[in-house]
DSSP file (Angstrom, degrees, kcal/mol; ACC not computed):
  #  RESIDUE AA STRUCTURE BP1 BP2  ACC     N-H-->O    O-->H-N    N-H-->O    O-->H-N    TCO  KAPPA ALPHA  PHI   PSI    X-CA   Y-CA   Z-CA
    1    1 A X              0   0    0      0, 0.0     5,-0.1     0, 0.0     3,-0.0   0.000 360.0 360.0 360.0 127.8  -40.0   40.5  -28.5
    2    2 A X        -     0   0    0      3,-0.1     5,-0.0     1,-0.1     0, 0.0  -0.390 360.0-108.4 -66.7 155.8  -40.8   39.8  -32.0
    3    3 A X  S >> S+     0   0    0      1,-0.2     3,-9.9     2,-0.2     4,-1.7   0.975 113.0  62.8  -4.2 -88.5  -42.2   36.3  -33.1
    4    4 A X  H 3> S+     0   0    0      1,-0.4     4,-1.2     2,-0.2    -1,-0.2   0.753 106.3  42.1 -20.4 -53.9  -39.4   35.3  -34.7
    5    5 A X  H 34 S+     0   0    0      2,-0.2    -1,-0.4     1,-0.2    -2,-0.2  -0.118 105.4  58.2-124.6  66.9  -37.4   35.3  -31.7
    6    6 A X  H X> S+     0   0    0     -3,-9.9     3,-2.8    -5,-0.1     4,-1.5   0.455 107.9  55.0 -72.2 -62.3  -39.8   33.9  -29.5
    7    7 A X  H 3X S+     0   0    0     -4,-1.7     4,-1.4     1,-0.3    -2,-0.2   0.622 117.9  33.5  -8.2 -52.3  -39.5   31.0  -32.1
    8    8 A X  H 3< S+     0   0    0     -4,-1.2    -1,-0.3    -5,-0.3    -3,-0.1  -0.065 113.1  57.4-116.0  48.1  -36.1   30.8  -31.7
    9    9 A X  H X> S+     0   0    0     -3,-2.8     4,-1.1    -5,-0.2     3,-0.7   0.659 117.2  42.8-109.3 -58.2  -36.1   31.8  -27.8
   10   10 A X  H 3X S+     0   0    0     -4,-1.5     4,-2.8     1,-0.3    -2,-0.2   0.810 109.8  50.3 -87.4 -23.2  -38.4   28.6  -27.7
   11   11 A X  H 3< S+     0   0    0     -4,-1.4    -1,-0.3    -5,-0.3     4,-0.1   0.736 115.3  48.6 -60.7 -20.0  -36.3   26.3  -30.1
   12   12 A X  H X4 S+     0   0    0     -3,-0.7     3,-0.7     2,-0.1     5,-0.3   0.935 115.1  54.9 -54.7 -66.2  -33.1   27.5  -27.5
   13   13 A X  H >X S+     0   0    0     -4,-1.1     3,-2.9     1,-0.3     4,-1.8   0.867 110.1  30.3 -55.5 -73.9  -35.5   26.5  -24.9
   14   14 A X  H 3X S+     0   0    0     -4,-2.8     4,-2.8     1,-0.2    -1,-0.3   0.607 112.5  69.3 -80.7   5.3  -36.8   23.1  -25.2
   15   15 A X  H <4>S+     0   0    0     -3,-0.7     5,-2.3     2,-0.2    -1,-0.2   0.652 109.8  41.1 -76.3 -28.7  -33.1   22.1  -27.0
   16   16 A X  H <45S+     0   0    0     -3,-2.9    -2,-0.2    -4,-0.2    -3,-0.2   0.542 113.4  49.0-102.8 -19.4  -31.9   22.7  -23.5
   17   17 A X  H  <5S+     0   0    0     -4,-1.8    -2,-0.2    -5,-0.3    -3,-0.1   0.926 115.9  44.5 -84.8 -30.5  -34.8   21.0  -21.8
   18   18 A X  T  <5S-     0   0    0     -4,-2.8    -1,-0.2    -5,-0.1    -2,-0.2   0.201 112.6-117.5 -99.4  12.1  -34.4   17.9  -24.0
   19   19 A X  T   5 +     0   0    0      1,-0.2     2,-0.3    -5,-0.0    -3,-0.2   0.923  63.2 155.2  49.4  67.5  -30.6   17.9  -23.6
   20   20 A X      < -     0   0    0     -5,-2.3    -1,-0.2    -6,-0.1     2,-0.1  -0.816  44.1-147.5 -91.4 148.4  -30.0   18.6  -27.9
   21   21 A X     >  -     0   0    0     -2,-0.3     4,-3.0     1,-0.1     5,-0.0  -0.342  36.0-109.1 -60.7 158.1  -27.5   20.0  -29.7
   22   22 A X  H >> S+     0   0    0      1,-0.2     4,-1.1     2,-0.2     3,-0.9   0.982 125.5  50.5 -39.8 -67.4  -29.1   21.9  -33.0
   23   23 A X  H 3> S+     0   0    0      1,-0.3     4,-1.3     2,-0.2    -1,-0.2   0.523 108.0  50.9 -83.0  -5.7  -27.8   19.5  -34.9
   24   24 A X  H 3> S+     0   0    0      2,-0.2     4,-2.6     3,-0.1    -1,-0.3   0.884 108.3  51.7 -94.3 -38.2  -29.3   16.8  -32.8
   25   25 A X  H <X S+     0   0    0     -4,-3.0     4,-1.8    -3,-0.9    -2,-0.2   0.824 111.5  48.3 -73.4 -15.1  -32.6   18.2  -32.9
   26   26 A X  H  X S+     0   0    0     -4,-1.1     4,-1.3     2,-0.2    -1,-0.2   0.945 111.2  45.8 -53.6 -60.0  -32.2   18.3  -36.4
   27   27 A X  H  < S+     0   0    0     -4,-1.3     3,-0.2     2,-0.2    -2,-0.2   0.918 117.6  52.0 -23.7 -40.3  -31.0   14.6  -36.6
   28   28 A X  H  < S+     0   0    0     -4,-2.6    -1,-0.2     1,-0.3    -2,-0.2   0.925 119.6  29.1 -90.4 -46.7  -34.0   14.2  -34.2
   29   29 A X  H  < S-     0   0    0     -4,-1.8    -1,-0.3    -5,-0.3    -2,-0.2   0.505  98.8-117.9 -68.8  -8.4  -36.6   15.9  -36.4
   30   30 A X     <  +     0   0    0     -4,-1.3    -3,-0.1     1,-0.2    -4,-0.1   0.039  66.2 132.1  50.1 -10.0  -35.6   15.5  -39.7
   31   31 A X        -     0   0    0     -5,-0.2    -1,-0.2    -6,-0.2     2,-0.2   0.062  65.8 -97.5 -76.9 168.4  -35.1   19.1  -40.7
   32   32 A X     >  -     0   0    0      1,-0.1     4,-0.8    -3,-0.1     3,-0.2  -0.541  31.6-121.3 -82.1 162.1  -31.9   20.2  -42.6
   33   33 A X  H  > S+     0   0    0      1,-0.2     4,-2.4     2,-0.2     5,-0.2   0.635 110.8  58.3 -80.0 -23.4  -29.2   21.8  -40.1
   34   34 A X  H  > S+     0   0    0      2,-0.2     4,-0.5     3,-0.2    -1,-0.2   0.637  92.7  61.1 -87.6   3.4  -29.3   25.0  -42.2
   35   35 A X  H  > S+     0   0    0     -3,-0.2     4,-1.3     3,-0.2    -2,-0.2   0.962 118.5  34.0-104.3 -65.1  -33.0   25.7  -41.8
   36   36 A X  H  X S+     0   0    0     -4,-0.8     4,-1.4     2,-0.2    -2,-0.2   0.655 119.3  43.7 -57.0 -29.5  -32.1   25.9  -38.1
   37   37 A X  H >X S+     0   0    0     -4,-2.4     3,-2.0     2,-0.2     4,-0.8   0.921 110.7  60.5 -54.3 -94.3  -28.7   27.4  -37.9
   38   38 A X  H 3<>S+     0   0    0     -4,-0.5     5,-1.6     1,-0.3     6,-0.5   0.382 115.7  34.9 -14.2 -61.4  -30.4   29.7  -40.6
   39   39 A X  H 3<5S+     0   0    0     -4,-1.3    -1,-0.3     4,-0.2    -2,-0.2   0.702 115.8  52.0 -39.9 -48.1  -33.1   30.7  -37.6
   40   40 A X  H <<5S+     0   0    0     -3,-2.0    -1,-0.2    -4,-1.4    -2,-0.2   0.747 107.6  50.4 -72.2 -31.7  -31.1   30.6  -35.0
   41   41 A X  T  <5S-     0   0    0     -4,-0.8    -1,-0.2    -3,-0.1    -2,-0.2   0.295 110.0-114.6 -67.5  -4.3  -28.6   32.8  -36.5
   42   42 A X  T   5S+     0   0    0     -5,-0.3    -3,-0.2    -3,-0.1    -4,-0.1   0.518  86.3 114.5  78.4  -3.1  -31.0   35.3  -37.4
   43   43 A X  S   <S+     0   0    0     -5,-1.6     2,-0.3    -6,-0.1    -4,-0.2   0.919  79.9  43.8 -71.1 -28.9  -30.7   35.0  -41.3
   44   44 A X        -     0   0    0     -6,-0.5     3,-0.1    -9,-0.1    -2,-0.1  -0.678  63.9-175.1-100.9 136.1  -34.3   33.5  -41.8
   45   45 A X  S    S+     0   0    0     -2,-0.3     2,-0.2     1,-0.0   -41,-0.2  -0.361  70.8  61.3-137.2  62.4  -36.8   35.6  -39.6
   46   46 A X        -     0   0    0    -42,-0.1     2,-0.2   -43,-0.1    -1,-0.0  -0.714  59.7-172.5-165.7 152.8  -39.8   33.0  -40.7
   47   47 A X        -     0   0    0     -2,-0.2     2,-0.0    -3,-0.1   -40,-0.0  -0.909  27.6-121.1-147.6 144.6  -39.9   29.4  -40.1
   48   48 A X     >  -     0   0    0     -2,-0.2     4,-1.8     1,-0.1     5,-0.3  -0.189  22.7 -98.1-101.6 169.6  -42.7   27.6  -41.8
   49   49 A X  H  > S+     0   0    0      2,-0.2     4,-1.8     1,-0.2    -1,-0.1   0.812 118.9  43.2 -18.7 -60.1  -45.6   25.4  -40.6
   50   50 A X  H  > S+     0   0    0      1,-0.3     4,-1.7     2,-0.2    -1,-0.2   0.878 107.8  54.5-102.9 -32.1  -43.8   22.1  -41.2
   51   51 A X  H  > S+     0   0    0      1,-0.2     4,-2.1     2,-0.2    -1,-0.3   0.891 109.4  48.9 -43.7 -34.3  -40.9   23.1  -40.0
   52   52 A X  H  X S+     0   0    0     -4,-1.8     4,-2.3     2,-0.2    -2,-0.2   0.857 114.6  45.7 -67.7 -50.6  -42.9   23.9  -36.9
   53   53 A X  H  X S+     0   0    0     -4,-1.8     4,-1.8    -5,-0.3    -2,-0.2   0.988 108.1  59.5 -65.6 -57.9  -44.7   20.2  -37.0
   54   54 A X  H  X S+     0   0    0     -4,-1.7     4,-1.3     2,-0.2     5,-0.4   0.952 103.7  44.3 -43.5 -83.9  -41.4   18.5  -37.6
   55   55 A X  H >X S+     0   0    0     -4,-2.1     4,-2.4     2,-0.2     3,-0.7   0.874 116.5  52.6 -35.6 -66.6  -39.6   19.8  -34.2
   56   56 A X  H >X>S+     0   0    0     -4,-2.3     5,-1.6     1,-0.2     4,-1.4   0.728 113.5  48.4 -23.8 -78.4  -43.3   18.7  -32.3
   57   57 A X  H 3<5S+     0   0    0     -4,-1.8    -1,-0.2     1,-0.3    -2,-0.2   0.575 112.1  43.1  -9.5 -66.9  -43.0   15.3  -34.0
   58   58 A X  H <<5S+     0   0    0     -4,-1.3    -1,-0.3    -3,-0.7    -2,-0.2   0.659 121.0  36.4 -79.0  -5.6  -39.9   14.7  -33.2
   59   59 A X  H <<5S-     0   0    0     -4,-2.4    -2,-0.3    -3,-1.3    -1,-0.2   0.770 107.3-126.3 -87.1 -28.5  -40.0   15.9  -29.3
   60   60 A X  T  <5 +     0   0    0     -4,-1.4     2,-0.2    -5,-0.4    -3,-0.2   0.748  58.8 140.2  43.8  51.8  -43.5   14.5  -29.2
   61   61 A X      < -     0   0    0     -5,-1.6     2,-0.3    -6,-0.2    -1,-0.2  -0.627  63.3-105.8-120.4-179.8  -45.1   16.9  -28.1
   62   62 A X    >>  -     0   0    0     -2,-0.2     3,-1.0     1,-0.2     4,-0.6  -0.623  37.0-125.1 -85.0 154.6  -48.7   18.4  -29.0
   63   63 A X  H 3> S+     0   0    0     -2,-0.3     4,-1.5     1,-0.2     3,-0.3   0.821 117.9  60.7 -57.5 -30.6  -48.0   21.9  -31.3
   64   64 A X  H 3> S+     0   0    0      1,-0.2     4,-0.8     2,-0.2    -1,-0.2   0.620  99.5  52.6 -91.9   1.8  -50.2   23.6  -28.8
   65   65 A X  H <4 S+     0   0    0     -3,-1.0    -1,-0.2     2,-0.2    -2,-0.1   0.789 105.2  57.9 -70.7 -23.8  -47.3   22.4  -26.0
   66   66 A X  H  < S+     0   0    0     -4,-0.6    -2,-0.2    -3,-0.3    -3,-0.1   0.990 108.4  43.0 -65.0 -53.8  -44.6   24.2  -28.4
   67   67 A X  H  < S+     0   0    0     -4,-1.5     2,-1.5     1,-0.2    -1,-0.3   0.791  94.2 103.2 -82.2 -18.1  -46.5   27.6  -28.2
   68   68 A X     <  +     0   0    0     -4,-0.8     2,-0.2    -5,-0.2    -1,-0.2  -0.484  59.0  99.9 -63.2  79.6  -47.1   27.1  -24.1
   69   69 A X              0   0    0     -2,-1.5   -59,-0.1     0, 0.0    -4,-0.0  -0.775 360.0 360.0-173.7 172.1  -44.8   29.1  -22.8
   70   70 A X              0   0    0     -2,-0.2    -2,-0.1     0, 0.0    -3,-0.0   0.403 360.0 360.0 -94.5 360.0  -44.0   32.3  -21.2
């Protein structure tokens, strides 16, 4: 499995653990809806830092929770 889609394995993931839509965990993060539809759809295969920091932020979670898991 490439990065990428762990990335968007794990954005799937916790979207389903936190009962979002995308578009709510954009709402919920701030991020644009295309920056995540873009990921998720496989047109972007990189997602930046602060994009990364943003999702934590808004889930409230630590960044090193985001990358904990299998």
């Amino acid at each position: 499995m490439s990065i990428t889609e762990a990335l968007r394995h794990r954005i799937l993931q916790l979207c389903m653990e936190y009962d979002l839509t995308i578009g709510g965990l954009c709402t919920r993060c701030g991020i644009a809806p295309s920056t995540l539809n873009n990921l998720i759809g496989g047109r972007n295969r990189s997602v930046n830092a602060l994009t990364l920091a943003r999702i934590c932020e808004g889930l409230e979670m630590p960044l090193s929770e985001f990358f904990d898991s299998e």
